[in-house]
C-alpha positions, 0 to 999 in steps of 0.5 A: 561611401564617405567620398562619395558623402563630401563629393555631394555636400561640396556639390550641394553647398552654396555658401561661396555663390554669393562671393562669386557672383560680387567678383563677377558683377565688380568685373564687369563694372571695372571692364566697363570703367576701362571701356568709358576711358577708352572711348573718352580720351581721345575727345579729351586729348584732343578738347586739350590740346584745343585749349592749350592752343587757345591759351597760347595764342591770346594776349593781355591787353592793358586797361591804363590807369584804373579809374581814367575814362579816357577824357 
């Protein structure tokens, strides 16, 4: 009968649903973390190696001496 006593309170205790319910909302929100980055790096890389090429291919140009109109 005591069996049968712990077997209904563990049943009937709730203590730890809040703790389960705080794992399964912080899985979520880290599963779609790892959605975003998933479906973001790709536009990133490729926005990247559009700058780099960018960078690579401008040039300085020489003002001459600070202050000379030209004339």
């Amino acid at each position: 009968m005591k069996m049968f006593e712990l077997i209904k309170n563990f049943s009937n205790d709730q203590s730890g649903a809040v703790t389960v319910d705080w794992v399964v909302l912080t899985a979520a929100i880290v599963g779609l973390g790892i959605a975003v980055i998933a479906a973001v790096s790709g536009g990133v890389r490729g926005l990247g190696s559009g700058i780099q090429t960018s960078l690579n291919s401008a040039t300085v140009v020489t003002l001459g001496t600070l202050g000379d109109d030209g004339n």
